[in-house]
N, C-alpha and C positions, 0 to 999 in steps of 0.2 A: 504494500500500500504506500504512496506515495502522496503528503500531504503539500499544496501548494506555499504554506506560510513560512518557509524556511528562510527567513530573511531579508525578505521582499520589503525594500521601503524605496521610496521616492518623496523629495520636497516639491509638494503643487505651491507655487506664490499665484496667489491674488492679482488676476489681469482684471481689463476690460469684460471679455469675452465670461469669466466665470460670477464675474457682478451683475452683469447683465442676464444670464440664463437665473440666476440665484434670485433674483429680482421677478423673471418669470414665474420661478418656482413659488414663490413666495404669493404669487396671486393666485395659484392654484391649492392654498391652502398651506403649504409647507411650511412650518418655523423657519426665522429666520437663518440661526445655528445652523438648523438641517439642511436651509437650501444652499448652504455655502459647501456644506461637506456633499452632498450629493452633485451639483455644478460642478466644482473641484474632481470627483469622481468620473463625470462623463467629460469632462475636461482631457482628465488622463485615462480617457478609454481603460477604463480597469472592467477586470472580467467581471465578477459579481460583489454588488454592495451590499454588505448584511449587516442587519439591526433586527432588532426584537423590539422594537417601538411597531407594533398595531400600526398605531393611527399614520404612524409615517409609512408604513408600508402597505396601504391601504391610500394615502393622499399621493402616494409614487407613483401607484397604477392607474387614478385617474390624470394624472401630469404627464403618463405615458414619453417617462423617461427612458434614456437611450443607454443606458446601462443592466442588467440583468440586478433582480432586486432580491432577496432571498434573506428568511429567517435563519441562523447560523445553526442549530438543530438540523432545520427542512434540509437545508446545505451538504450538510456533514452528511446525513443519510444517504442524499444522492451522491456525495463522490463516492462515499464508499460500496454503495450499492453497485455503482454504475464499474467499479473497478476490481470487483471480485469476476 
């Protein structure tokens, strides 16, 4: 089994582009906090964004965000399902 977290970081800074989508996001219901980290996220095309916040993963799917959105649980079952 091979998990993807081994290390993996990157610094996203704060453009134009991620204030603006965050600004979007934010009218589609998103906190503000969240819509900088999720902007931020599809900013830096990352594979899947996980949180355990309901309501934000629930205001993600009607915002029909460009990033893959996934509770960290729901997540873990499918790599590992998907990799035996």
């Amino acid at each position: 089994m091979t998990l993807y977290s081994s290390a993996i970081s990157e610094t996203i800074e704060l453009c134009d582009d991620i204030m603006n989508r965050a600004s979007d996001l934010i009218q589609c219901g998103i906190k503000p906090f969240d819509a900088l980290h999720v902007a931020s996220a599809e900013y830096a095309k990352v594979d899947v964004f996980l949180t355990v916040d309901n309501k934000l993963l629930n205001a993600m799917s009607r915002a029909k965000v460009s990033v893959l959105t996934k509770n960290p649980a729901a997540w873990l079952l499918e790599v590992l399902y998907n990799e035996q």
